[in-house]
N, C-alpha and C positions, 0 to 999 in steps of 0.2 A: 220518494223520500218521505211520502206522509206518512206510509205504514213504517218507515222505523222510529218513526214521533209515538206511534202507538204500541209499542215493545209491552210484552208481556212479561213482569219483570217476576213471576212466579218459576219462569222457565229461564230466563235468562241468569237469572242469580244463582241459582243451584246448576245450571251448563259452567258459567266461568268458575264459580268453585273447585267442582270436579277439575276440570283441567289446572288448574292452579297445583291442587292435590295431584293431580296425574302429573304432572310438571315436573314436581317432587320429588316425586316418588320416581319417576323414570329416573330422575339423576342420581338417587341415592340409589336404586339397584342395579344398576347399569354402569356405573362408574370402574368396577370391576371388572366386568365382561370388556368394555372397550380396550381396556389398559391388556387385557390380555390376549385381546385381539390384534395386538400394536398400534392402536387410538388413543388420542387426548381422554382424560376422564368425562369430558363433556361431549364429546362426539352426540352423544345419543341425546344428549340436554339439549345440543343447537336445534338437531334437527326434530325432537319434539317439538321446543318453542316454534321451530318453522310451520310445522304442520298447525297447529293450534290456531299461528294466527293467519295462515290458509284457513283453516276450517272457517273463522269468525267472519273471513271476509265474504266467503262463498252462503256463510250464513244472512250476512245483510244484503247480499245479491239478489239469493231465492224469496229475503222478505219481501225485497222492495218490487219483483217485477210479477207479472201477471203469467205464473207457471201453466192458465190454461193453455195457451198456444204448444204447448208441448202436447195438447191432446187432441193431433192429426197423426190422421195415417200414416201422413212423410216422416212425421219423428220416430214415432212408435215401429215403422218397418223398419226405418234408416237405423234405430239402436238396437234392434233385434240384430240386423246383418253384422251391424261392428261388434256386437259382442258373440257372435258368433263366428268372426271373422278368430276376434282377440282367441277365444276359447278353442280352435282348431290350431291356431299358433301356440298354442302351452302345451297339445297334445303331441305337438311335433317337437319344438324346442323350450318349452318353459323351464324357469329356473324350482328345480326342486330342494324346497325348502318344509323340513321334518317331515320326508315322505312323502309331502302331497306335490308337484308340480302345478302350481298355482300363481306363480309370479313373473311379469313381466319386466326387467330390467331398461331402463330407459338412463344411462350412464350411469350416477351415483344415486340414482332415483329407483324404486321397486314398487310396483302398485299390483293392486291383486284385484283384478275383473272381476272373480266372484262380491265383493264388498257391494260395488257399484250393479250389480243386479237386484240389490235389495232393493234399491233406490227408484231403478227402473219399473219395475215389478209392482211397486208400490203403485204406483201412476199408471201403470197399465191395469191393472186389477180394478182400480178405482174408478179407472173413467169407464172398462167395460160392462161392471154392474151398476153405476149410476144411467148409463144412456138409456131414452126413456123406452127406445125399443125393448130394453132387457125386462123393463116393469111389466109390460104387458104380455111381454112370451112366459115372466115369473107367475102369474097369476093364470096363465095356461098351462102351467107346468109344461111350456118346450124352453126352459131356462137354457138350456144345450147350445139351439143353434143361433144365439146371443153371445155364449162364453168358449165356441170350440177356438177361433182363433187365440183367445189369449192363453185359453187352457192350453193348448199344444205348444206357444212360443214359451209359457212356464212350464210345461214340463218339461219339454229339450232344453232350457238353460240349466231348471235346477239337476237334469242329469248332467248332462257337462259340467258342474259345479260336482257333482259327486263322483263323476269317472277320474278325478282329478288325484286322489281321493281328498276333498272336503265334507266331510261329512257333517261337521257343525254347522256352516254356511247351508248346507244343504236342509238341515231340519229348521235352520231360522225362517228358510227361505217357506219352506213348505207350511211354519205354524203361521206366517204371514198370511199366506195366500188362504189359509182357511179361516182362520177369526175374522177376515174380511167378507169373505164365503157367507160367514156365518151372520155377520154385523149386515152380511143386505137384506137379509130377508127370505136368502134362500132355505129350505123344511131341512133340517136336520141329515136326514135320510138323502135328501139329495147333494148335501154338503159333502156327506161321506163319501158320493160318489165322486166328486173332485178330485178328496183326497184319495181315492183308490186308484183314481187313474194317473193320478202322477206316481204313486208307488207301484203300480204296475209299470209303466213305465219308467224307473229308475230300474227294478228288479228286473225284468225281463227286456231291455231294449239296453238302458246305460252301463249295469253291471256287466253283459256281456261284450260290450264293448271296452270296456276296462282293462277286461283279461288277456284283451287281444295289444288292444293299445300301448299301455299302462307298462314304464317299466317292469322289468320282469323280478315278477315276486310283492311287488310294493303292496298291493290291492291283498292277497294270501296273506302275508308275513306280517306285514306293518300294521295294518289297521288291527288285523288278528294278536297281536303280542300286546298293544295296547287294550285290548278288552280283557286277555288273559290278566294282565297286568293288574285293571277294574278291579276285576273278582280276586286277586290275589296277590297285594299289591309287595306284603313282607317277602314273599316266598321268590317273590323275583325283584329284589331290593340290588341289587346289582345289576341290573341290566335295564329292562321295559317298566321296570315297576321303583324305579329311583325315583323320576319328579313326584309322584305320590306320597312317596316312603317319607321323604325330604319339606312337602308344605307338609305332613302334619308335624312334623320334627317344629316347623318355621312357626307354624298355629299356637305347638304347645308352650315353645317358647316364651312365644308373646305374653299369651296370658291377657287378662282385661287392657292390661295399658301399654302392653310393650316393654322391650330393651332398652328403647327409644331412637331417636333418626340418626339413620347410620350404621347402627351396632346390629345392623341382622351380622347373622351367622354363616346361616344357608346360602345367599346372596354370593360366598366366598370360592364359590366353582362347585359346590353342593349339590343347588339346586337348577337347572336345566332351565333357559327363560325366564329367567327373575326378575327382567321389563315388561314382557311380553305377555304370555298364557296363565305365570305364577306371579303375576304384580300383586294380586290381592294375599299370596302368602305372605309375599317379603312386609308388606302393610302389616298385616296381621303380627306379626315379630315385631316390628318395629315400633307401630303405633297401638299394638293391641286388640282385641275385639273391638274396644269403643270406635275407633277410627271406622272397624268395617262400618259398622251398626249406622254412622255418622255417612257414609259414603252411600249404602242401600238405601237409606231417608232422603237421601238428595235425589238420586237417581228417581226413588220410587215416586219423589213428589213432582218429577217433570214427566211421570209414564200417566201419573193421577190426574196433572192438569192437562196433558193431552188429550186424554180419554173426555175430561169436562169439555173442555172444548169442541172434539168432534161429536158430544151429546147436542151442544146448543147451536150446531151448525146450520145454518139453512140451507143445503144442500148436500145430497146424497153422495157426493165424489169428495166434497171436502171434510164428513161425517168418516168416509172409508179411509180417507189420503191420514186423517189422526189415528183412528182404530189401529192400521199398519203400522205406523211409526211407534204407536207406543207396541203393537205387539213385538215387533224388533228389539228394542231396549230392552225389554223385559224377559224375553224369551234368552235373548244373549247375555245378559247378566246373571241368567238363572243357569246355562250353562257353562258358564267359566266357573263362578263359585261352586257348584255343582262338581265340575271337573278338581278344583281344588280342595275339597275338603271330602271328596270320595263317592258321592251320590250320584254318580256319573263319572259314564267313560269321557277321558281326557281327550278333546278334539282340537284341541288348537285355535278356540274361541276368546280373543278379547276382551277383557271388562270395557265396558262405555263407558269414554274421555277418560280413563286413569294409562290403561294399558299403554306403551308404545305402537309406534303403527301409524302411519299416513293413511292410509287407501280406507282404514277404517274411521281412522278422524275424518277424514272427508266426508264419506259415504255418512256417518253419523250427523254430520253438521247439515248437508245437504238436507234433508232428512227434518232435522233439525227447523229449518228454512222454511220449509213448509208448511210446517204445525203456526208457526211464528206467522207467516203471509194469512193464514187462516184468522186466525187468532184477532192480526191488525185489520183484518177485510169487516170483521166480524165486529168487532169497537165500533170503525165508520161508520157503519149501517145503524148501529145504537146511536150515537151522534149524530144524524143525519135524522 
């Protein structure tokens, strides 16, 4: 309970913002969608509000306890098997949701296992280049047989995370695991080799599994219609290339300040995901560019103070556990907006704390917890 005496309220005040704003904004663009799904207008507002303050709680949990006992072999195996367990059950029966089979149903509940590997991943990357074995095989350049276990449990999750097809979760996952690569101290040159061998394996081990797996056509058709779409988005404005077509309609709309709350347009069965993938359009129409400008400044200021904080760290695993957390936020932010204003193909990536979505409020908050535990650990020691 002492580390939440010592909150870091750089990160805290710009987190409950967002969600306030994403609070919002899920109810104003969603209100629609539910009523036409035969839902109360608020369906999607409860169960936002629900997830939020799950997130907040699971956030003063990860502050307040001592997250190293997560870094034994029993956790670290025990959550590779269960999320390998989860990921061979989505390959057999997951709920497919735009395409990709990624969702577990748990009655009126859906959580998506790929989110929660971020988290995972996080902590396992951390604590394998911090142990001091790895310092001194690093400085032998045999950095290898240090990192093959974790390298091999990351590259078989983030392929199952892409056999699925998620391919967003799959490049978050992967700039993760290298800006931390990078942030240890590994040479450049041997970083790349990290990243080669998980991209080899996606491409030659996961992809080919896909084709066999993977409903028939999904991984060909689906993913492929969406990048056609990218590159072409007018010309297939009726079919693959509508969500595109529809935030810029929703962008141009807006204009500096919006229609204002409420009065999108798009929102009205237009635009495809208008809580979800395209929250930052319907924003954008309603409250204007300033809103986004206003939302990328919060974000950007708790990706800034993480990054401060895992500089002043005094140790190696909680220097990496910040690195990761802000590369997630920031990497996932860059491609939802990215996907919504055309700079990128559209993956089905969430904005952080505005978007709808449990598993990734969690997985962010979680996450979240961490930087925060660091942070409070990091105060006592200057007071002390």
């Amino acid at each position: 309970m002492k580390r939440l005496k010592k909150l870091d309220y750089l990160i805290i005040v710009p987190y409950l913002t967002l969600c306030a704003i994403g609070i919002v904004m899920v109810y104003s663009s969603s209100a629609n969608v539910a009523i036409q799904n035969g839902s109360s207008p608020t369906a999607y507002l409860i169960k936002q509000v629900m997830w939020v303050i799950v997130g907040m709680v699971l956030t003063g949990f990860v502050t307040a306890m001592n997250f190293r006992k997560w870094q034994t072999k029993v956790m670290i195996i025990g959550g590779f098997c269960v999320f390998l367990l989860f990921f061979i059950y989505l390959l057999a029966k997951g709920q497919t949701v735009n395409g990709a089979a990624g969702w577990i149903s748990f009655g009126s509940i859906n959580l998506q296992p790929a989110e929660f590997v971020k988290f995972y991943l996080i902590i396992l990357v951390a604590h394998a280049l911090a142990s001091p074995k790895r310092e001194s095989e690093l400085l032998g350049g045999h950095w290898w047989w240090t990192m093959r276990g974790p390298l091999i449990i990351s590259a078989i999750l983030t392929g199952l995370v892409f056999i699925q097809p998620d391919m967003g979760s799959a490049s978050i996952i992967t700039a993760i695991i290298y800006m931390m690569c990078l942030a240890s101290g590994i040479p450049v040159k041997r970083s790349w080799k990290i990243i080669g061998a998980t991209f080899v394996g996606i491409v030659f081990v996961a992809f080919p599994i896909a084709l066999k797996l993977s409903e028939s056509g999904i991984v060909k058709s689906y993913k492929l219609a969406r990048l056609v779409a990218f590159v072409d988005p007018f010309g297939h404005a009726k079919d693959t290339g509508q969500q595109l077509v529809n935030s810029y309609y929703a962008l141009s709309n807006g204009g500096l300040f919006g229609v204002g709350l409420g009065n999108s347009i798009q929102k009205r069965g237009y635009l495809p995901e208008p809580n979800t993938d395209f929250i930052m359009a319907i924003t954008g129409e309603e409250l204007g560019l300033a809103a986004i400008i206003v939302i990328l400044l919060l974000l950007g200021l708790i990706v800034w103070r993480t990054i401060k904080i895992g500089m002043h760290a005094d140790n190696v695993f909680d220097t990496l556990v910040c690195y990761g957390v802000a590369t997630y936020y920031a990497v996932q932010a860059s491609i939802n907006v990215g996907g919504v204003v055309g700079f990128l193909p559209i993956t089905g990536v969430t904005f952080p704390f505005i978007s709808y979505g449990g598993s990734s409020m969690l997985s962010l908050t979680l996450c979240l917890g961490l930087v925060l535990n660091v942070s409070a650990r990091e105060r006592g020691k200057k007071e002390k």
